[in-house]
SERO-4910 file (N, C-alpha, C, O; in steps of 0.05 Angstrom, whole numbers):
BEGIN
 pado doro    nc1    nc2    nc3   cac1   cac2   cac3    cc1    cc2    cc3    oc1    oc2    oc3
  Unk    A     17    -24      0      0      0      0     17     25      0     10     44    -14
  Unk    A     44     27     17     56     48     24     66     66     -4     64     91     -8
  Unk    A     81     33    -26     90     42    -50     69     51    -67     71     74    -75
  Unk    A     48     39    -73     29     46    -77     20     77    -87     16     89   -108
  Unk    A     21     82    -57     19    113    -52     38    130    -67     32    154    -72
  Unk    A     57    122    -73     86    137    -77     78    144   -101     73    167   -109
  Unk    A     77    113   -116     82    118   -141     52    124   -150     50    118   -174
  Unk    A     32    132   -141     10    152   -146     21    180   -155     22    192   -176
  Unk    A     29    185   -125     41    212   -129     70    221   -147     76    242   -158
  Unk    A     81    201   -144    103    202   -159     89    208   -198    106    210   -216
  Unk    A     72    209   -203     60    200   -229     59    231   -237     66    239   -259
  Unk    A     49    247   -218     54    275   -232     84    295   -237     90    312   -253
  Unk    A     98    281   -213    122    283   -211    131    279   -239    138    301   -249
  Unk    A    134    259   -254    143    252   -275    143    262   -306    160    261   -324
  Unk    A    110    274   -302     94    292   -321    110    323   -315    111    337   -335
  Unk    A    117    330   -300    117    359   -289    141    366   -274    162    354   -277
  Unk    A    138    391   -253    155    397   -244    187    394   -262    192    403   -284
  Unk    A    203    382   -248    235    386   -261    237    370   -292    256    373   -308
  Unk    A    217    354   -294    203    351   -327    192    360   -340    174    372   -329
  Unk    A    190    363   -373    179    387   -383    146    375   -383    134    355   -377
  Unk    A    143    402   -395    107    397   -389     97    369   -412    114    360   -428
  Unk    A     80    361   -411     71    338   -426     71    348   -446     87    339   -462
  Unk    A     48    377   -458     41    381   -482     73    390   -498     73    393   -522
  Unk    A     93    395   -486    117    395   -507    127    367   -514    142    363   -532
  Unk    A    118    345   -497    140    325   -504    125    314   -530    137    297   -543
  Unk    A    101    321   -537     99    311   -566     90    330   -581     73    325   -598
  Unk    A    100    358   -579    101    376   -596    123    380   -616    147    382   -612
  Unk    A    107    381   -639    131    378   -667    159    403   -661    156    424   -649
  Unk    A    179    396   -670    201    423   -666    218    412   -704    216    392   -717
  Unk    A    228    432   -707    242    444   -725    270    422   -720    283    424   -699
  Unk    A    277    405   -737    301    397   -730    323    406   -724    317    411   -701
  Unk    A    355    415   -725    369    430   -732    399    407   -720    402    389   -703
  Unk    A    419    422   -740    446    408   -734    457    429   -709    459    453   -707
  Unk    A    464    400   -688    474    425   -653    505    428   -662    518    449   -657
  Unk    A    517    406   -675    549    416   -689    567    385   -695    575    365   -682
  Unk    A    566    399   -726    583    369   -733    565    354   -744    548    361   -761
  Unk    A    568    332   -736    547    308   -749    534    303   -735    523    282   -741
  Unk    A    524    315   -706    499    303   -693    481    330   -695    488    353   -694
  Unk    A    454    318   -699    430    332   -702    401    325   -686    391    303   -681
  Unk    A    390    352   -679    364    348   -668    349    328   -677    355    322   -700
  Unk    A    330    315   -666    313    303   -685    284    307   -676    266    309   -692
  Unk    A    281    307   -651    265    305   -635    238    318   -630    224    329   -648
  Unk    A    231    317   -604    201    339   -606    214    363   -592    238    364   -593
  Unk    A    195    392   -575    196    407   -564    212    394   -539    235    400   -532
  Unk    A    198    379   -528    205    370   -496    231    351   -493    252    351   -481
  Unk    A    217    333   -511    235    298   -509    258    306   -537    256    315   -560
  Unk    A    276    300   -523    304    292   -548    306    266   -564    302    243   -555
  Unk    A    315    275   -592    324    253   -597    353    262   -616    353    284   -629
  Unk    A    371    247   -617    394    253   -628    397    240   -658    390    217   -658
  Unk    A    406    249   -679    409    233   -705    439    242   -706    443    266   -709
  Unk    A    462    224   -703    497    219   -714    498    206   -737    490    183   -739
  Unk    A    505    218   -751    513    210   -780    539    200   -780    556    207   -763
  Unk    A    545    178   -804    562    176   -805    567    165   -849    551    161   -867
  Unk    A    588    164   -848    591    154   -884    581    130   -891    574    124   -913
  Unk    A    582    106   -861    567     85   -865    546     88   -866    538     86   -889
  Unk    A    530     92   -850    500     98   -835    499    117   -816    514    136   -812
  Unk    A    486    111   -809    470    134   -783    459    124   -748    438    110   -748
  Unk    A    466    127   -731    455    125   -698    435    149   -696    435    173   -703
  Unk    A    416    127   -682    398    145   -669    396    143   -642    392    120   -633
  Unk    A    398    165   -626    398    157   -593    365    175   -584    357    197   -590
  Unk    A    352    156   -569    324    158   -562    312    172   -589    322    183   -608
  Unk    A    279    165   -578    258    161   -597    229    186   -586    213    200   -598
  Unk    A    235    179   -560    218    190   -548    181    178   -544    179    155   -555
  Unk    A    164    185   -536    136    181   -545    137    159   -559    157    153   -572
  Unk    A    114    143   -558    103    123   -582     95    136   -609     99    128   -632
  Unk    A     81    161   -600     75    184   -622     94    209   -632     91    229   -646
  Unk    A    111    200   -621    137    209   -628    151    200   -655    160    214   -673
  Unk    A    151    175   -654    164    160   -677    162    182   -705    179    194   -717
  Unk    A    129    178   -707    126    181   -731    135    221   -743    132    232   -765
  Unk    A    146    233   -714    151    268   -721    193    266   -721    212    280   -730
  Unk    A    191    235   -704    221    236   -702    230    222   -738    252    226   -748
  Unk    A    215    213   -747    225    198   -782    216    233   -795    232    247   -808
  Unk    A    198    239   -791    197    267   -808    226    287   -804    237    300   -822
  Unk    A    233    286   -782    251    301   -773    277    293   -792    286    304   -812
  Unk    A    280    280   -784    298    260   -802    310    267   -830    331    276   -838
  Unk    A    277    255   -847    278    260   -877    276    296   -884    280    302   -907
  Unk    A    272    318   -865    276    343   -870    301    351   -874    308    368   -891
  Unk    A    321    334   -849    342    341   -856    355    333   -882    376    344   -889
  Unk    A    346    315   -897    358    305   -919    370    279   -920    383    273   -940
  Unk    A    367    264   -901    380    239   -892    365    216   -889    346    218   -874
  Unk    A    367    195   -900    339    170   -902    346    157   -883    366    157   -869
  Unk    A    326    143   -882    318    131   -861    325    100   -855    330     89   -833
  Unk    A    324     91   -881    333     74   -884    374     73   -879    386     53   -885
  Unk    A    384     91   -870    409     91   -872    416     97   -844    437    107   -837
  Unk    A    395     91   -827    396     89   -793    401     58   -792    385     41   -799
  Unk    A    435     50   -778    440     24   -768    447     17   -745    461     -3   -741
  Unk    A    434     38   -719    433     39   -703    424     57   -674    429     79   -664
  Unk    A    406     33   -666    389     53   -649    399     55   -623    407     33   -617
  Unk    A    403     73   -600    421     75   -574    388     87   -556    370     95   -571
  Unk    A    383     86   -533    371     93   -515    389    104   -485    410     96   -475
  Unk    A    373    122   -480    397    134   -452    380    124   -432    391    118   -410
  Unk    A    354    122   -433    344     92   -414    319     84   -420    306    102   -431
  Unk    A    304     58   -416    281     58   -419    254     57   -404    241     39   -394
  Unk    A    252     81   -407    225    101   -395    203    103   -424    212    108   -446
  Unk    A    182    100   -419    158    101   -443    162    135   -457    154    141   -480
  Unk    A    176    155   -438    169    184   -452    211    183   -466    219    205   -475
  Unk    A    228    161   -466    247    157   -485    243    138   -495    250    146   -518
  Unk    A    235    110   -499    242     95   -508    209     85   -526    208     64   -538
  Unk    A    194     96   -525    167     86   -525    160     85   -556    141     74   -567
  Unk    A    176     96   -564    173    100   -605    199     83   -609    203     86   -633
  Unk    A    218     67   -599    240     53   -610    222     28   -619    234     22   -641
  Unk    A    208     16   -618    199     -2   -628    188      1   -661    192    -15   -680
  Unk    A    176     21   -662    170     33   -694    192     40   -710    193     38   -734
  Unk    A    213     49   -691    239     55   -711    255     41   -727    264     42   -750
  Unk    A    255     23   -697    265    -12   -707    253    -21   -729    266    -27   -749
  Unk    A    230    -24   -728    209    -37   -757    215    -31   -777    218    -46   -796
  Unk    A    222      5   -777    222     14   -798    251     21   -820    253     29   -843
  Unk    A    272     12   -799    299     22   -807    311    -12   -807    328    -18   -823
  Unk    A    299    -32   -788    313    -52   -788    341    -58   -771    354    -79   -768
  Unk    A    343    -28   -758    366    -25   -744    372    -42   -721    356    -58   -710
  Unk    A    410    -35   -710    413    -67   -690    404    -38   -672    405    -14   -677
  Unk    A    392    -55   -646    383    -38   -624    401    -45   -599    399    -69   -593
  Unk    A    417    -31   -582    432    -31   -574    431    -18   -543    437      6   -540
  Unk    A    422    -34   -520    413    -24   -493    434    -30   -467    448    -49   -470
  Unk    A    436    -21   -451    451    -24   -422    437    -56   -406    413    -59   -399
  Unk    A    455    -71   -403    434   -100   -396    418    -96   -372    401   -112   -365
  Unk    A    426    -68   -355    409    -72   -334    382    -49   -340    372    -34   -323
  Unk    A    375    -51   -370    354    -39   -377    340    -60   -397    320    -53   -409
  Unk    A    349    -83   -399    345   -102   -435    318   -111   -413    300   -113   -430
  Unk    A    306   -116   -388    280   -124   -381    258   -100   -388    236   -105   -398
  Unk    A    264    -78   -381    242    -60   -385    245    -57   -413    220    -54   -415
  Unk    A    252    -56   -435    261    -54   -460    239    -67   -475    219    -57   -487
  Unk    A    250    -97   -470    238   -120   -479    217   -125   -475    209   -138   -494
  Unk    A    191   -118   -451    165   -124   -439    159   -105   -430    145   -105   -411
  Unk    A    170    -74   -443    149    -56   -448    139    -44   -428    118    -33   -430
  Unk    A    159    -47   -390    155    -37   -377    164    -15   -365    181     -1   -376
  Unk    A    155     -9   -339    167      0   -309    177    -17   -292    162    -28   -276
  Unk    A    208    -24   -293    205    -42   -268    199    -26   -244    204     -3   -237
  Unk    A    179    -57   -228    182    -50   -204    152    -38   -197    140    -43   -176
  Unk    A    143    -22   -216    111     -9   -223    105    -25   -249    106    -17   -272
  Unk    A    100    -45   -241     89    -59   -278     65    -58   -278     52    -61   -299
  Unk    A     47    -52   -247      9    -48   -240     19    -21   -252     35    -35   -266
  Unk    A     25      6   -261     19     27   -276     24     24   -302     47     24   -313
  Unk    A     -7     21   -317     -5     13   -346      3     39   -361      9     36   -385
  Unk    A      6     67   -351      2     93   -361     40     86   -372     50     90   -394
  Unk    A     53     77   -352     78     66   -359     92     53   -385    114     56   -396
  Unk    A     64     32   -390     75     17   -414     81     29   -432     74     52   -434
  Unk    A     97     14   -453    100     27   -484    103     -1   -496     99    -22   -482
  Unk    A    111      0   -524    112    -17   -543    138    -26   -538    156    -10   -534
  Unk    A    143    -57   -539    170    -67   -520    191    -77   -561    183    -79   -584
  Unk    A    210    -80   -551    230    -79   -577    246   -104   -563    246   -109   -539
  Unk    A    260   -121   -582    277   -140   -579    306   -133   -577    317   -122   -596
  Unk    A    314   -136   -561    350   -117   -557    368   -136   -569    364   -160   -565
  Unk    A    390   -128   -586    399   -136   -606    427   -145   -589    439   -167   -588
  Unk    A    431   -120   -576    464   -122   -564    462   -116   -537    454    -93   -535
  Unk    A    465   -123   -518    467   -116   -486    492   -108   -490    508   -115   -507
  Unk    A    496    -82   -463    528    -67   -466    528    -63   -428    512    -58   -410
  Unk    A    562    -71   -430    559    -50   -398    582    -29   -395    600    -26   -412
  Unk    A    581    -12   -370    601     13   -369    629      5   -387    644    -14   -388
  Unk    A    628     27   -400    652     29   -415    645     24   -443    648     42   -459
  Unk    A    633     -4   -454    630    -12   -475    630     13   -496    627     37   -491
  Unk    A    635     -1   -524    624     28   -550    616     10   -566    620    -14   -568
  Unk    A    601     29   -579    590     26   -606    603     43   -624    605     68   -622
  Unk    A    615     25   -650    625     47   -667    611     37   -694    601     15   -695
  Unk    A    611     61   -721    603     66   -744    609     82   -761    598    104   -762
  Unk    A    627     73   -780    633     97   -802    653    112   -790    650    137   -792
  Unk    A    676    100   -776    690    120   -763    688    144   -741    703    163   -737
  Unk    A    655    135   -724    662    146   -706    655    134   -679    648    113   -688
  Unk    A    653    132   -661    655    117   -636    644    131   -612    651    155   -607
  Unk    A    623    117   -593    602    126   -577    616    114   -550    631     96   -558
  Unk    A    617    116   -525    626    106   -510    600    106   -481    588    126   -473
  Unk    A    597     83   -471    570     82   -459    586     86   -426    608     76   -422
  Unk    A    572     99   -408    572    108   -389    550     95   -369    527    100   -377
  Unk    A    552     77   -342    525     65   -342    523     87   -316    544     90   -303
  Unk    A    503    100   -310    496    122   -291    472    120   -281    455    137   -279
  Unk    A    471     94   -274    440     80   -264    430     92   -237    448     93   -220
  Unk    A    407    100   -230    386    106   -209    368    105   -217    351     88   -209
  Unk    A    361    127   -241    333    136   -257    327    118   -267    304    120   -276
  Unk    A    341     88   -274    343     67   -286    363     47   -289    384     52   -300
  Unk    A    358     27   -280    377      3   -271    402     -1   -287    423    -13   -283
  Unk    A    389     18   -315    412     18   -337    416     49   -350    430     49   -370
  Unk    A    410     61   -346    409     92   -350    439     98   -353    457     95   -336
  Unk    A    442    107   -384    472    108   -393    472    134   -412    461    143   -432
  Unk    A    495    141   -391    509    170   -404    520    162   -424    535    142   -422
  Unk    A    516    176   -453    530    173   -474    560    197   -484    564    221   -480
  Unk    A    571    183   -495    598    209   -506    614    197   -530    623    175   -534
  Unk    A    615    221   -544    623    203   -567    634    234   -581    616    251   -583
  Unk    A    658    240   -590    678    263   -608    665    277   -630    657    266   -650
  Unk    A    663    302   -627    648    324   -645    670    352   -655    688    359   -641
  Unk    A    665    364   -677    689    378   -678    669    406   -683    647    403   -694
  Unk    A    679    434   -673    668    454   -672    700    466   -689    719    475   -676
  Unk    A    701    465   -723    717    490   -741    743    468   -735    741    446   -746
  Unk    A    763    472   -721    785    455   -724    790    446   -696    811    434   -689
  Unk    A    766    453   -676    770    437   -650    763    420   -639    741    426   -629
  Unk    A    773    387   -630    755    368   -621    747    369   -602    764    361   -586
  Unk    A    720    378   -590    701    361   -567    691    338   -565    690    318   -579
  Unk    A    682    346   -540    656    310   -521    632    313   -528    624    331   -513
  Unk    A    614    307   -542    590    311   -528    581    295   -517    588    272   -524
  Unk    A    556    302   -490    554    284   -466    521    293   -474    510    314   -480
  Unk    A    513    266   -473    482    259   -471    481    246   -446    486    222   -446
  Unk    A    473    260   -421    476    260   -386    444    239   -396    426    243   -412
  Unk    A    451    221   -380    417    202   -380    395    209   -360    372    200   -362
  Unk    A    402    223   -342    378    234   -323    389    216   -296    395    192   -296
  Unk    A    390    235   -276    394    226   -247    363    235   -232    366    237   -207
  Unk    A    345    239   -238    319    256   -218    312    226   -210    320    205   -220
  Unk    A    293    231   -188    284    202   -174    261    203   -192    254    179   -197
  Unk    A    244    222   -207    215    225   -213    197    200   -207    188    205   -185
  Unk    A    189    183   -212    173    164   -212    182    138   -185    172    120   -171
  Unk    A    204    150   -189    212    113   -170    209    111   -142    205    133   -132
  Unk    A    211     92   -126    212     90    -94    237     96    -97    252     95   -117
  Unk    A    240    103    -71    262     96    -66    261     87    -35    283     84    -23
  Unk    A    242     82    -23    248     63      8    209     63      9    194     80     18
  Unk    A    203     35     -5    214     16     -6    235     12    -42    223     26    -57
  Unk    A    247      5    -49    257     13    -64    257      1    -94    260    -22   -100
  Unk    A    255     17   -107    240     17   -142    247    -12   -143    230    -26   -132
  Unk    A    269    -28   -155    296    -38   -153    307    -46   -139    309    -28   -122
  Unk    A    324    -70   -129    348    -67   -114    373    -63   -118    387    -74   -134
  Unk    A    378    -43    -99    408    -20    -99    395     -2   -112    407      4   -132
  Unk    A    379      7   -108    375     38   -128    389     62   -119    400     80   -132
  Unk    A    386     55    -85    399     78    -67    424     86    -74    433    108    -78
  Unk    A    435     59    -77    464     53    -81    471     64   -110    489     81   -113
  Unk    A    461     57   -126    463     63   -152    457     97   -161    470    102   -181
  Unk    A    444    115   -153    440    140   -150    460    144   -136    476    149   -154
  Unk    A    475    147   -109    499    162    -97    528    158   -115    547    172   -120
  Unk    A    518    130   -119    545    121   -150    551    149   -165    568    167   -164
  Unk    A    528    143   -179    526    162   -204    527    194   -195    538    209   -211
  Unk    A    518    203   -174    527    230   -157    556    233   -148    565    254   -141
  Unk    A    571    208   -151    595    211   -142    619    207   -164    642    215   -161
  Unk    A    606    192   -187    624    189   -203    615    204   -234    629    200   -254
  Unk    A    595    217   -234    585    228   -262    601    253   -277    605    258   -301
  Unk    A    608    266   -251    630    289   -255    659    283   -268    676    301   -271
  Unk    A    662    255   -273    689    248   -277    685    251   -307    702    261   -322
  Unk    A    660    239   -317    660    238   -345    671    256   -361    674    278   -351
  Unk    A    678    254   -380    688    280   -396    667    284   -419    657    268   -434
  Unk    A    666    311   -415    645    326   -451    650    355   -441    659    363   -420
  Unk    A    643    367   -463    630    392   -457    607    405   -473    595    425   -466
  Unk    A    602    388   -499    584    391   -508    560    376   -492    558    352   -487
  Unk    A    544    396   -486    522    383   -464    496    375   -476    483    395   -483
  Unk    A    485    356   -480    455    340   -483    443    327   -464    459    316   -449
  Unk    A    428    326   -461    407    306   -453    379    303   -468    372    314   -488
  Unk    A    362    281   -450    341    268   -454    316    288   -457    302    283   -477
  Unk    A    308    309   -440    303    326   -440    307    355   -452    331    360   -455
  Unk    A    295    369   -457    311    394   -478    312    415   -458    324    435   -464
  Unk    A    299    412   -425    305    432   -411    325    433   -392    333    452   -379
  Unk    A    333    406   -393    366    391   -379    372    413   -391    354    428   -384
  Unk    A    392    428   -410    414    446   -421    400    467   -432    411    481   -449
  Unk    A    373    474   -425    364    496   -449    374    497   -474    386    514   -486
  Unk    A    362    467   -483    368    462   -512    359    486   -536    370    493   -556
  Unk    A    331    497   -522    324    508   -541    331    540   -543    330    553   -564
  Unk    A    339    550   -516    358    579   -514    379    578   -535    385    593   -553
  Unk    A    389    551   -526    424    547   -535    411    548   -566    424    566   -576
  Unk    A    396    540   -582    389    536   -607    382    561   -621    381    561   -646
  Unk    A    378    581   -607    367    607   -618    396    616   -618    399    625   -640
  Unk    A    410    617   -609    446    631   -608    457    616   -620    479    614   -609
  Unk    A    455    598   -641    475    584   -657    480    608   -676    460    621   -681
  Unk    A    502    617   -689    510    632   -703    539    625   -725    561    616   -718
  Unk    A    533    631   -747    564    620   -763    588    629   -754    586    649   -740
  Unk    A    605    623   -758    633    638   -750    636    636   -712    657    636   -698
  Unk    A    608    634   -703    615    635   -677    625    607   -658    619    587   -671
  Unk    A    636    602   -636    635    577   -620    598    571   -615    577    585   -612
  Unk    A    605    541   -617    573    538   -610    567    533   -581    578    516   -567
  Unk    A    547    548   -573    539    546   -554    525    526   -524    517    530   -501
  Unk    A    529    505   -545    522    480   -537    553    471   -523    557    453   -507
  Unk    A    567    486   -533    598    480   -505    589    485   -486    586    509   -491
  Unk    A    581    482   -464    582    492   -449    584    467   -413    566    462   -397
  Unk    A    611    459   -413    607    442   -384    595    458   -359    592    442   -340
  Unk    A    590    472   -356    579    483   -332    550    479   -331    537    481   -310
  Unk    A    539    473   -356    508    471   -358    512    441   -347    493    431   -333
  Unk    A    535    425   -352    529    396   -339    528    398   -310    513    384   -297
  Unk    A    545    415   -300    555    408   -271    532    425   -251    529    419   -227
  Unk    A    515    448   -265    496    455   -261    477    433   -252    471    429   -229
  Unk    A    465    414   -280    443    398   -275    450    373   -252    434    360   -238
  Unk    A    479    372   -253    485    348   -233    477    359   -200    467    347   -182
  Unk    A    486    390   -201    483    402   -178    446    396   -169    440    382   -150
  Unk    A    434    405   -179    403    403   -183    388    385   -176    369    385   -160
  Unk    A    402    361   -197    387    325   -193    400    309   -166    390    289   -156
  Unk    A    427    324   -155    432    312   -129    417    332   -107    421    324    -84
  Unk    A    407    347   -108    402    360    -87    370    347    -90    361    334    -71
  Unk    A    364    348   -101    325    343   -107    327    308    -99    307    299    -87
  Unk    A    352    287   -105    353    267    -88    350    267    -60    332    261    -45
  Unk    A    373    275    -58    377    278    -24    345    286    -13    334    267     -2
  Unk    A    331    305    -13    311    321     -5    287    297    -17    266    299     -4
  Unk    A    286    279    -36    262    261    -37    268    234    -16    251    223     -2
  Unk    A    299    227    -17    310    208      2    303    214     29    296    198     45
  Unk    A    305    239     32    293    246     71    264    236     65    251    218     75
  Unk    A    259    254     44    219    249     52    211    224     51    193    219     67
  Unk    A    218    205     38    209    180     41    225    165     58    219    141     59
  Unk    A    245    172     71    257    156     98    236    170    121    230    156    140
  Unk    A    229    189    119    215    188    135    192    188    142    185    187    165
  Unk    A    174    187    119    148    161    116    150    133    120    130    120    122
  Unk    A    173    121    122    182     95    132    173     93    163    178     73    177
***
């Protein structure tokens, strides 16, 4: 009954607050290249990333179930088919990222490529842990490749390096992989989300979740990027940073402090949900 309760309340949590509002996460947006060969693809709210490469193409998250079909438009605007996606990446699976990878897959054929301590929710289309909240489900995909910390995925000469930064998800994986801004090489870091939003945490979503959140609070800062992404477009003020893209200029999407910012943020909003439900215990 106790969890129950949580994850009632936890349900708006998830919609709202330090998440963007619902009606953006499946609001159409304008694609655009953030620098180099990786490009927007996504909606207003929810991200999705398209990396090109001379072989093919990665796609990291999908977003929405109804997503799919604005994330393939996005796509073919930029000029790039679809069919030349050979691989799909997720930064974890949650129904508002992963919930359209199943349509993608169908449609590109692509190998699909997950953190193994995410290949159960993936595969059966759930929540662990809340599998009684059907609002949860999405359309479940067959995982092609299980990966763990460290692992890469490479294509066409360029190389993704998986980060596992599990709390928000048993497999929730920071991505990074080399971008060049004019003649200089950067990181960019697709941060996978540390917020508790939805989950217990005492009694706990998971076991080790506790454990697995202070991890990732303690070791996420080591990562290296400075081109900053996430899952979300309000993680980095994707869409500020997108209005100040300018030629000739540094792109604005450098920016590490927007990381160390959101890490500051998602550990403090832990700690402060960790009291409140230790002390409903």
């Amino acid at each position: 009954m106790k969890k129950a309760i949580l994850i009632a309340a936890a349900l708006t949590a998830l919609a709202g607050g330090a998440q963007a509002q619902d009606s953006s996460w499946a609001q159409s947006a304008k694609p655009f290249r953030i620098l180099d060969n990786t490009y927007y693809v996504g909606t207003r709210g929810l991200a999705a990333y398209l990396i090109t490469t001379p072989q093919g193409h990665i796609l990291l998250d999908v977003g929405l179930p109804q997503n799919a079909s604005v994330v393939e438009q996005n796509i073919a605007a930029l000029g790039f088919k679809l069919s030349d996606i050979k691989i799909l990446l997720i930064s974890h699976a949650h129904y508002d990222h992963s919930g359209g990878v199943a349509k993608l897959k169908a449609d590109t054929g692509a190998q699909l490529v997950v953190a193994q301590g995410d290949v159960y929710a993936m595969e059966k289309g759930v929540y662990p842990g809340s599998e009684q909240v059907k609002a949860f489900d999405f359309p479940p995909a067959k995982v092609d490749r299980a990966i763990k910390d460290g692992d890469t995925v490479s294509l066409g000469g360029v190389t993704l390096t998986a980060h596992i930064t599990a709390g928000h998800t048993a497999g929730c994986t920071t991505w990074t992989w080399p971008v060049k801004d004019g003649a200089a090489t950067h990181t960019a870091l697709n941060f996978c989300s540390a917020s508790v939003a939805a989950n217990s945490l005492v009694p706990p979503q998971y076991p080790g979740i506790v454990a697995d959140y202070k991890k990732t609070f303690a070791t996420a800062r080591a990562i290296k990027g400075d081109v900053i992404l996430g899952p979300h477009a309000e993680f980095v003020d994707l869409w500020g940073k997108q209005a100040k893209i300018a030629a000739g200029k540094p792109s604005p999407f450098i920016d590490r402090a927007a990381y160390e910012r959101l890490l500051d943020r998602q550990e403090a909003a832990f700690k402060a949900d960790l009291a409140r439900q230790e002390a409903r215990k």
